[in-house]
Structures are given as structure tokens and as C-alpha cells.
BADREN-169822 format. One record per residue (C-alpha): residue number from 1; residue in three letters; chain; x, y, z. Coordinates in nm, 2 decimals. Layout:
N
<NUM; ALA; A; <X; Y; Z>>
...
REM end
This chain:
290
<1; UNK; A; <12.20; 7.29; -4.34>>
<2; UNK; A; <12.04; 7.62; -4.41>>
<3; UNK; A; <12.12; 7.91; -4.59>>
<4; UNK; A; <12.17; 8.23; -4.32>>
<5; UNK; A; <12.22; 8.60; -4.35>>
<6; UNK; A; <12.37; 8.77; -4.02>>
<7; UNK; A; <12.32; 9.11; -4.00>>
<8; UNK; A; <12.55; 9.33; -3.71>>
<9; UNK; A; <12.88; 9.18; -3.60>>
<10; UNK; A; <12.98; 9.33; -3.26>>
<11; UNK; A; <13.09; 9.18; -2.93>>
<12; UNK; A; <12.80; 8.94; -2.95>>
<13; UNK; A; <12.69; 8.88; -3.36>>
<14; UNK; A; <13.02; 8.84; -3.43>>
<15; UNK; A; <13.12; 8.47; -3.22>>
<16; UNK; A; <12.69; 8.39; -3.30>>
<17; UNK; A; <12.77; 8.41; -3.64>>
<18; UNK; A; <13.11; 8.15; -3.62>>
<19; UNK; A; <12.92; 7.96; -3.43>>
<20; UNK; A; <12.64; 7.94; -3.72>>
<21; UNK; A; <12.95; 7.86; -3.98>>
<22; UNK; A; <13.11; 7.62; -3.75>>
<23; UNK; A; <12.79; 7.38; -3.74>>
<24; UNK; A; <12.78; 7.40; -4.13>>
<25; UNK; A; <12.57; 7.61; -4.21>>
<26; UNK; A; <12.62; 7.87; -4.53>>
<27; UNK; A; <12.62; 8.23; -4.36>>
<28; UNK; A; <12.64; 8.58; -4.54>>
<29; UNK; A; <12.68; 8.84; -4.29>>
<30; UNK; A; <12.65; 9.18; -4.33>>
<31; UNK; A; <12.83; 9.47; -4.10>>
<32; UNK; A; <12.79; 9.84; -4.12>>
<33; UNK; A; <13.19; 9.87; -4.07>>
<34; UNK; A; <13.25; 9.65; -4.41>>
<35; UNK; A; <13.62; 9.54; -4.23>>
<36; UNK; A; <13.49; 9.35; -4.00>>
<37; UNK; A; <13.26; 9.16; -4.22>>
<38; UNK; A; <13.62; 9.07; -4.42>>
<39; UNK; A; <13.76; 8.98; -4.10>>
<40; UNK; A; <13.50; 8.75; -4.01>>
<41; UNK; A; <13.53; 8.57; -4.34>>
<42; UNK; A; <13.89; 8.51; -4.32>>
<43; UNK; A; <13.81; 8.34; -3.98>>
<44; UNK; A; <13.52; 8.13; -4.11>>
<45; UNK; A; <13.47; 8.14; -4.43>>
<46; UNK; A; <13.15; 8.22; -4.59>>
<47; UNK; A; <13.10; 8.55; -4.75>>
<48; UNK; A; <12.98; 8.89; -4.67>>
<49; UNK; A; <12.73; 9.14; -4.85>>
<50; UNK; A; <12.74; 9.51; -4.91>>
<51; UNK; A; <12.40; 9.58; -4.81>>
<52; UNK; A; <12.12; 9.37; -4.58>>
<53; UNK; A; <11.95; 9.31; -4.87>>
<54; UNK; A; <12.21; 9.12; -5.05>>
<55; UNK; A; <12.28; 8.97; -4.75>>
<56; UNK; A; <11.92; 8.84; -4.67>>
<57; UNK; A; <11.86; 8.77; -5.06>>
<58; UNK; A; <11.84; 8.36; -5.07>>
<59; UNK; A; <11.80; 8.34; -4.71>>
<60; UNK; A; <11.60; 8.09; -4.56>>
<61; UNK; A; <11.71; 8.31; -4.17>>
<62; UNK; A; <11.81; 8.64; -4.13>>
<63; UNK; A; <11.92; 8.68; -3.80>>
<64; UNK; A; <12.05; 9.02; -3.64>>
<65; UNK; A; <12.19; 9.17; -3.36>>
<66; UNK; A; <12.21; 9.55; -3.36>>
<67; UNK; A; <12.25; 9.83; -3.15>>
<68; UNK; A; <11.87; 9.98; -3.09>>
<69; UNK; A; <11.51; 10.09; -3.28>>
<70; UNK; A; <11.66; 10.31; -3.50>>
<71; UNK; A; <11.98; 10.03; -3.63>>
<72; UNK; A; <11.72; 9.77; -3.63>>
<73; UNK; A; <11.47; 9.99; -3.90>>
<74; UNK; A; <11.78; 10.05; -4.09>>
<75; UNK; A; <11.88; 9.70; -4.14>>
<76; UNK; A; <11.53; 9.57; -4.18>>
<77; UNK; A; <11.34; 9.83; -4.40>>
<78; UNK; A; <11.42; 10.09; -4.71>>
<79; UNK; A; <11.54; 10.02; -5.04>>
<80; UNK; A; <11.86; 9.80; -4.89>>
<81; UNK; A; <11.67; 9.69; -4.61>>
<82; UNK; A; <11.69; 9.29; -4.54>>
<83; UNK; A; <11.26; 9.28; -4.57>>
<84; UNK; A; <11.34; 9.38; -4.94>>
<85; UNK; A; <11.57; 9.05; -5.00>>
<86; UNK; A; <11.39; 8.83; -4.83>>
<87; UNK; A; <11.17; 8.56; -4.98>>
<88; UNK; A; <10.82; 8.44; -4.91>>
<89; UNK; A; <10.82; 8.20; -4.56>>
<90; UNK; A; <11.20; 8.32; -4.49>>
<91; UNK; A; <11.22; 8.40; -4.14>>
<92; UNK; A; <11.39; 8.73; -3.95>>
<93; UNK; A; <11.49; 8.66; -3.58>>
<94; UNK; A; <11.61; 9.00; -3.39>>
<95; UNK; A; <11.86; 8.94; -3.13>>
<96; UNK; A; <11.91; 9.27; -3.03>>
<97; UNK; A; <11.74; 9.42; -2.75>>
<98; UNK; A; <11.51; 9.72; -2.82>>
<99; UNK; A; <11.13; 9.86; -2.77>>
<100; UNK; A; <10.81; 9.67; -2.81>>
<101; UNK; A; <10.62; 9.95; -3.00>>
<102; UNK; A; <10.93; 9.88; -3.31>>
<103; UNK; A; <10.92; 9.50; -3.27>>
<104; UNK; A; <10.56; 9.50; -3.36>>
<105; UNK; A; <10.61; 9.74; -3.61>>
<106; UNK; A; <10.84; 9.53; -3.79>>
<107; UNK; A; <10.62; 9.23; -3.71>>
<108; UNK; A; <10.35; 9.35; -3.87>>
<109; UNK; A; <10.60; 9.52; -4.19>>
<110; UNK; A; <10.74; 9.09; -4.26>>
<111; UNK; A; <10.39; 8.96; -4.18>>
<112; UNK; A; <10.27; 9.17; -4.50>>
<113; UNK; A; <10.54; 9.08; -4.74>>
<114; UNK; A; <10.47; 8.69; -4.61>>
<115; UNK; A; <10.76; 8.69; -4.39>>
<116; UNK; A; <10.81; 8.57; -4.02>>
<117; UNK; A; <10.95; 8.82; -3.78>>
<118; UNK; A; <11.08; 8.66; -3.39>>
<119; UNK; A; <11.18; 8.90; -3.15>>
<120; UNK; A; <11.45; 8.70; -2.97>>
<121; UNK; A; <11.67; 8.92; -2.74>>
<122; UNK; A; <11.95; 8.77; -2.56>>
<123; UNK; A; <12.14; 8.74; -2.22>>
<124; UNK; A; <12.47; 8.59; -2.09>>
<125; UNK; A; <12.70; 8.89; -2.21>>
<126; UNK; A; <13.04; 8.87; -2.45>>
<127; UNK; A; <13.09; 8.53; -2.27>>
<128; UNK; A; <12.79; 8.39; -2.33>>
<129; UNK; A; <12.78; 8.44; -2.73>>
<130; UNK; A; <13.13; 8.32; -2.77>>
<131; UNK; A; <13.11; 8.03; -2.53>>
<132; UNK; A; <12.74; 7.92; -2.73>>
<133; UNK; A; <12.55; 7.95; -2.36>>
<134; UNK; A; <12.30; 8.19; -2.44>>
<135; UNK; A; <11.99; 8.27; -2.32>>
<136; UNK; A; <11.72; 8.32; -2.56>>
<137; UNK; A; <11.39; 8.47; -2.46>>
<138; UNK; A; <11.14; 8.47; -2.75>>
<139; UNK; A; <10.83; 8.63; -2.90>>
<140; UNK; A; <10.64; 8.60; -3.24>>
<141; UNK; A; <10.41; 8.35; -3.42>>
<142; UNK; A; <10.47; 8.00; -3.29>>
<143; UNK; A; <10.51; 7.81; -3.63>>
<144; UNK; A; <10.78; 8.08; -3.70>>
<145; UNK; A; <10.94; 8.01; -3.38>>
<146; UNK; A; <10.98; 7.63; -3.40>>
<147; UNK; A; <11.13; 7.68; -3.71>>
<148; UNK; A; <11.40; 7.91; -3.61>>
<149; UNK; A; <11.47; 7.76; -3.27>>
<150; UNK; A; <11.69; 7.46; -3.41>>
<151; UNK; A; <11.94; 7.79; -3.59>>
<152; UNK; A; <11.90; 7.92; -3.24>>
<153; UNK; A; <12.00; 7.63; -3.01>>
<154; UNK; A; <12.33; 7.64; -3.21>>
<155; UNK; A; <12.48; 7.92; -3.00>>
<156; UNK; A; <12.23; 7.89; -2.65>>
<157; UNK; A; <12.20; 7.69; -2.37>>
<158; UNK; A; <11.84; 7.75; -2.30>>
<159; UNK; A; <11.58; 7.96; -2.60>>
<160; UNK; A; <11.24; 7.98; -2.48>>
<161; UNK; A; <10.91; 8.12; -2.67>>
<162; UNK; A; <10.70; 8.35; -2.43>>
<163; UNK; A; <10.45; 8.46; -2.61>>
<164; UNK; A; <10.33; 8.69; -2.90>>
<165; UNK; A; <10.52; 8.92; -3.08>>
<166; UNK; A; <10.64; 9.15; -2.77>>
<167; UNK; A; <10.64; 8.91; -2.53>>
<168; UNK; A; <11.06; 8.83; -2.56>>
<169; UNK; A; <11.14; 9.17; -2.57>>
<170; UNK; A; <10.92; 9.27; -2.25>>
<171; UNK; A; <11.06; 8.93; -2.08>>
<172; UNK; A; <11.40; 9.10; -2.17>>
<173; UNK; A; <11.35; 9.43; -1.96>>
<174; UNK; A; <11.26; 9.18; -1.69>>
<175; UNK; A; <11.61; 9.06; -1.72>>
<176; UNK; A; <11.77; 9.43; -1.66>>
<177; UNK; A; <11.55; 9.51; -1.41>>
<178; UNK; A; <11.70; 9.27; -1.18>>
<179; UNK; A; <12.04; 9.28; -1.32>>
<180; UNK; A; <12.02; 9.64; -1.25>>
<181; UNK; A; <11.91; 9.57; -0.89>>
<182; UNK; A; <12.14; 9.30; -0.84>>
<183; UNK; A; <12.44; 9.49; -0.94>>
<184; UNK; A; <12.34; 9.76; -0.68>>
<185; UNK; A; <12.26; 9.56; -0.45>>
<186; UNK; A; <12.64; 9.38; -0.51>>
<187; UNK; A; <12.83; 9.72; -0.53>>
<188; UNK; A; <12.67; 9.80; -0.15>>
<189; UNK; A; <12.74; 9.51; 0.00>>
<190; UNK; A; <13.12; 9.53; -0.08>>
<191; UNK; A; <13.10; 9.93; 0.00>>
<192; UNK; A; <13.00; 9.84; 0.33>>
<193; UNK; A; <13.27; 9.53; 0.34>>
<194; UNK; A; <13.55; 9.81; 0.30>>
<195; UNK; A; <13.40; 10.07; 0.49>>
<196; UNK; A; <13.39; 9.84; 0.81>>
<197; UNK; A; <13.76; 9.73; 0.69>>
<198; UNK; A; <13.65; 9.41; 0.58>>
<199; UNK; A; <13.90; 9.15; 0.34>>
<200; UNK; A; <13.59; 9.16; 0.04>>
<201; UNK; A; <13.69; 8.84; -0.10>>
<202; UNK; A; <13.64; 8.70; 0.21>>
<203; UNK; A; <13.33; 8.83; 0.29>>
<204; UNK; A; <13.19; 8.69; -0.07>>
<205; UNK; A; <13.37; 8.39; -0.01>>
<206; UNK; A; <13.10; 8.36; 0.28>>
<207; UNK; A; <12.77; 8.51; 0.15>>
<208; UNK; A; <12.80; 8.35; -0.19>>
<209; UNK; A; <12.75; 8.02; -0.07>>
<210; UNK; A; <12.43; 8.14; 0.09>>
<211; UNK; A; <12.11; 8.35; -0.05>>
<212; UNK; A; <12.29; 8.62; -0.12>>
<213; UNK; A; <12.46; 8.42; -0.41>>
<214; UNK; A; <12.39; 8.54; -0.78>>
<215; UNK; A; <12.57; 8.47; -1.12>>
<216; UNK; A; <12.63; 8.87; -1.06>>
<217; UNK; A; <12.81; 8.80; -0.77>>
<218; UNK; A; <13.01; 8.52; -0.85>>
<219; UNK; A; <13.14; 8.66; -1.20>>
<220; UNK; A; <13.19; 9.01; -1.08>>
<221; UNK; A; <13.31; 9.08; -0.75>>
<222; UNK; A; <13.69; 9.03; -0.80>>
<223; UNK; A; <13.68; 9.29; -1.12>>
<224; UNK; A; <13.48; 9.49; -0.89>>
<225; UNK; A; <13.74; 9.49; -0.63>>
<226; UNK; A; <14.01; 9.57; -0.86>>
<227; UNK; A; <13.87; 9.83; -1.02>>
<228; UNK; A; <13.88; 9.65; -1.35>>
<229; UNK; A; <13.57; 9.74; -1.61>>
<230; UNK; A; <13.70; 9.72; -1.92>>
<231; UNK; A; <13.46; 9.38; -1.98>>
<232; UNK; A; <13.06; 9.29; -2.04>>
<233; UNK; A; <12.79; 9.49; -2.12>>
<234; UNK; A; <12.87; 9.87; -2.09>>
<235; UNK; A; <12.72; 10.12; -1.89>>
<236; UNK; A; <12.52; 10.33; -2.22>>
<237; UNK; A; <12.39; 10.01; -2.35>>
<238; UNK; A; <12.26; 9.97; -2.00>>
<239; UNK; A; <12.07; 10.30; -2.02>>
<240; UNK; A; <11.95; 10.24; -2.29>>
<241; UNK; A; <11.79; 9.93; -2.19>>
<242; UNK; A; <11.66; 10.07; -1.85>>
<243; UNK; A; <11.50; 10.38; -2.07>>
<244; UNK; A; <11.33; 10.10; -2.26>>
<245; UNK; A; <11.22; 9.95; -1.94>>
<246; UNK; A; <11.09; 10.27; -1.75>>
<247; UNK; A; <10.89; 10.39; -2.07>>
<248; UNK; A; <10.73; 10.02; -2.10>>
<249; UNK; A; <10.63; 10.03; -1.69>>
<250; UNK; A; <10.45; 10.34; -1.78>>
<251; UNK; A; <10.24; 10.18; -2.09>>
<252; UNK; A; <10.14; 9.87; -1.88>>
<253; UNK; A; <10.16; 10.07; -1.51>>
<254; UNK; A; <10.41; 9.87; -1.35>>
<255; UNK; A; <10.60; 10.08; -1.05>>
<256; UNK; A; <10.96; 10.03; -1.08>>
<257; UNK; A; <11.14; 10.27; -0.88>>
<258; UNK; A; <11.41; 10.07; -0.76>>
<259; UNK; A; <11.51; 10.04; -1.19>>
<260; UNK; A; <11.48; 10.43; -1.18>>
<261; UNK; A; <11.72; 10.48; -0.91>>
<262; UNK; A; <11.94; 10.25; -1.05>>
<263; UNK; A; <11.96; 10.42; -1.35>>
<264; UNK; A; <12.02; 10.76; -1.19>>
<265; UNK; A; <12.31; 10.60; -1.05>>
<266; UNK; A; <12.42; 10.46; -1.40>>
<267; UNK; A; <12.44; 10.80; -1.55>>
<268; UNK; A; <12.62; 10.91; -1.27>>
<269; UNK; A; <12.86; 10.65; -1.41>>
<270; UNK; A; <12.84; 10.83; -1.76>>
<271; UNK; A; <12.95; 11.15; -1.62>>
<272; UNK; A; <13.25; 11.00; -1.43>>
<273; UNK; A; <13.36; 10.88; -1.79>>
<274; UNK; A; <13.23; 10.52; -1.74>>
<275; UNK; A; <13.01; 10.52; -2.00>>
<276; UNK; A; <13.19; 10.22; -2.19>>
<277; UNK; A; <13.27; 10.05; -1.86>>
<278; UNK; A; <13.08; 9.75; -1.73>>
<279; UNK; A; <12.77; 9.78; -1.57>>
<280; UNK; A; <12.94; 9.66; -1.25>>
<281; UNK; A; <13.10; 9.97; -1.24>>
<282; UNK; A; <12.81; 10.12; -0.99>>
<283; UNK; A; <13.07; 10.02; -0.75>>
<284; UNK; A; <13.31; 10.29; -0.88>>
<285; UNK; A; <13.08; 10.53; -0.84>>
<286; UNK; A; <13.02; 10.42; -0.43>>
<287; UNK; A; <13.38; 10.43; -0.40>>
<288; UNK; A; <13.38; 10.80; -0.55>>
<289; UNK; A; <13.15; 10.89; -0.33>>
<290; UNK; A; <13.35; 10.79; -0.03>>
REM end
């Protein structure tokens, strides 16, 4: 059993880090909202720090799993920063999704102080992190990798190395791209279903069993029908991610202008008020629309 700091307890952090505690293993986590950090001991014991650095201090694994660049800089560098606390040969594993350019920066920020970094960024949604079915898509040195994957497995069902540092994050935008076409494409296919006064269920009932199936699809399309978004990833995290994705196709010269669209349509979302609803909610705007 390891000693493990777990820095950022939202929707997902929060059941990865029980999960951790669960399979024995002595976790500190640390939360920005200091209640929730109390919470989460009185559910699974362990303890929680004031600051990253305490948190990290001892650690043989910091994981994390933030909100975006600038909450992953915070928790990682700066007087209280977890790279501060952390030991030569501990390991950092980022589970949140965010740019390239900062993941090498912090790569290269551990790498000096004889730290590992792994940028490890994660699908499967709220679900996914509570259930332990993750999927892990990874980046970094390989040696720090294999050590960190056996903490990983704990709470996924597949965790994968890609390549270099960068190469998990990038494989991540690859992820939203398609979710972000898939959903689209979803939301259309039951606009049309209505507009030709079709029963929707029925009409997935059909196509799902066919190509047209996706996990989209089969997890989605009842909520979708009923107007129900208060669930999975929200629409601003969403953006976020697509901005990521759309300013990496330009430094590589990849043409993605289905992903633009698709995000256009997202922040039409925002400005109907959806901005915390699920990303499946490009359906309420179609329905808006008439």
C-alpha cells in the first residue's frame, strides 16, 4: 500500500479518491473548498491537508483532478504548490483535462526537482469515476508510468500509455472531438424523429442495434427526450475542452471544422442558460430552434 495525496475533489476526484482509500491505501487529499475535504474524511477516513504541499509532503503519488491550466499551476507550483512537498522519485499524475503547452511545462518544472510528472486525462463522465470504469489515456516518461499505472487501475477499466509527455492530453481532445460530433449528430437524428412525428424511443430502439449505435446514444437519448440535463459533463467544461482542441489543430494543422461548428452550437447552449447542463443538451437548443 502506498502513501497518496489527492489534490481537487469534484464530481470525479471525489469517488477516485474513495476508491484509492477503499483498496487500502493511506490518502491525504486536498480541496480548495476545505468542507468537502472534511466530508470526504468522514466517509473514508484518511485525512486532509490545508495546502497541496502538505498534502503531497510524504507522498509516494500525488494525483489530481482540477478544473483547467490555470487550477493545475496553482495546485502544482508556488510556495504551497504540491512540487514543493514532494520528494525525490515521487510521482504527479494529472487527471484533469487541459492544454499540452502547460502539461509540458509542468513536465519539465518535476523533471528538475527529480520528480515524475504523467499527464493522464480521463473519460467515462460522473459514472465512470464512481463506478471505478475509467478510461485512462496517458502521457509522460514510461518508467514513471508503470509505476503509477497499478494506483491507476484501482478506479479504471482500461489506462493506456500513448506516448510522451503530451501525447494523453492530445489523445484526450481526440475524445471530445467525436463526442462532440456524436452528440450532434444524436440531437439531429431525434430532431428529425419528432419533426416527422416519429415515437423517438422507438426509432433508437431500431438504429441502436445497428451502426448508428454509440455509448452516446444508448446512455443519452431518453434524458434527451425528456428534457432532463441536470447530469454528466456540463456544457462550459465542454467549451473549454473544444477551445483546447481548436487551438491544438492550429499548432499541428489539423482541419476540424465539424469540432468548430459544434462548439458554436455549444455556446449557443450557454446563452439559453445551459451552461451547467449536459453536453447532450445540443438537443435543447434544436428543439428551440423549432
Amino acid at each position: 500500500m502506498a502513501k497518496v495525496a489527492f489534490l481537487g475533489l469534484g464530481v470525479m476526484g471525489y469517488p477516485m479518491a474513495g476508491h484509492l482509500a477503499k483498496a487500502g491505501h493511506e490518502v491525504t487529499v486536498y480541496n480548495r473548498t476545505e468542507a468537502k475535504a472534511k466530508d470526504w474524511v468522514a466517509q473514508n477516513a484518511g485525512a486532509h491537508a490545508a495546502t497541496p504541499r502538505e498534502a503531497a509532503s510524504g507522498s509516494a503519488f500525488v494525483m489530481a483532478c482540477v478544473g483547467n491550466d490555470d487550477d493545475l499551476r496553482a495546485v502544482c507550483l508556488g510556495e504551497d504548490g504540491a512540487l514543493a512537498g514532494m520528494e525525490d522519485g515521487a510521482i504527479f499524475v494529472d487527471h484533469t483535462t487541459v492544454s499540452a503547452e502547460v502539461t509540458h511545462e509542468l513536465h519539465a518544472a518535476f523533471a528538475e526537482k527529480g520528480a515524475g510528472f504523467v499527464d493522464a486525462p480521463i473519460s467515462g463522465g460522473q459514472a465512470g469515476a464512481e463506478n471505478g470504469q475509467l478510461s485512462i489515456m496517458c502521457g509522460g516518461d514510461a518508467a514513471h508510468y508503470d509505476a503509477a499505472e497499478p494506483i491507476m487501475s484501482i478506479y479504471a477499466k482500461l489506462c493506456r500509455r500513448i506516448g510522451e509527455s503530451g501525447a494523453g492530453q492530445t489523445t484526450k481532445m481526440c475524445n471530445q472531438i467525436a463526442i462532440a460530433g456524436l452528440v450532434q449528430g444524436l440531437s439531429e437524428a431525434l430532431h428529425m424523429a419528432e419533426k416527422a412525428g416519429l415515437d423517438g424511443r422507438a426509432v433508437v430502439e431500431v438504429i441502436s442495434q445497428g451502426a448508428a449505435g454509440s455509448w452516446q446514444m444508448q446512455n443519452r437519448y431518453e434524458t434527451m427526450l425528456d428534457d432532463k440535463w441536470e447530469h454528466g459533463f456540463a456544457v462550459d467544461w465542454m467549451r473549454k475542452d473544444l477551445g483546447i482542441c481548436l487551438s491544438a489543430a492550429d499548432r499541428v494543422g489539423a482541419s476540424l471544422p465539424v469540432t468548430a461548428l459544434v462548439d458554436q452550437f455549444y455556446k449557443d447552449v450557454q446563452k439559453m442558460g445551459g451552461g451547467r447542463w449536459d453536453t447532450s443538451s445540443l438537443f435543447a437548443r434544436l428543439r428551440k430552434l423549432g
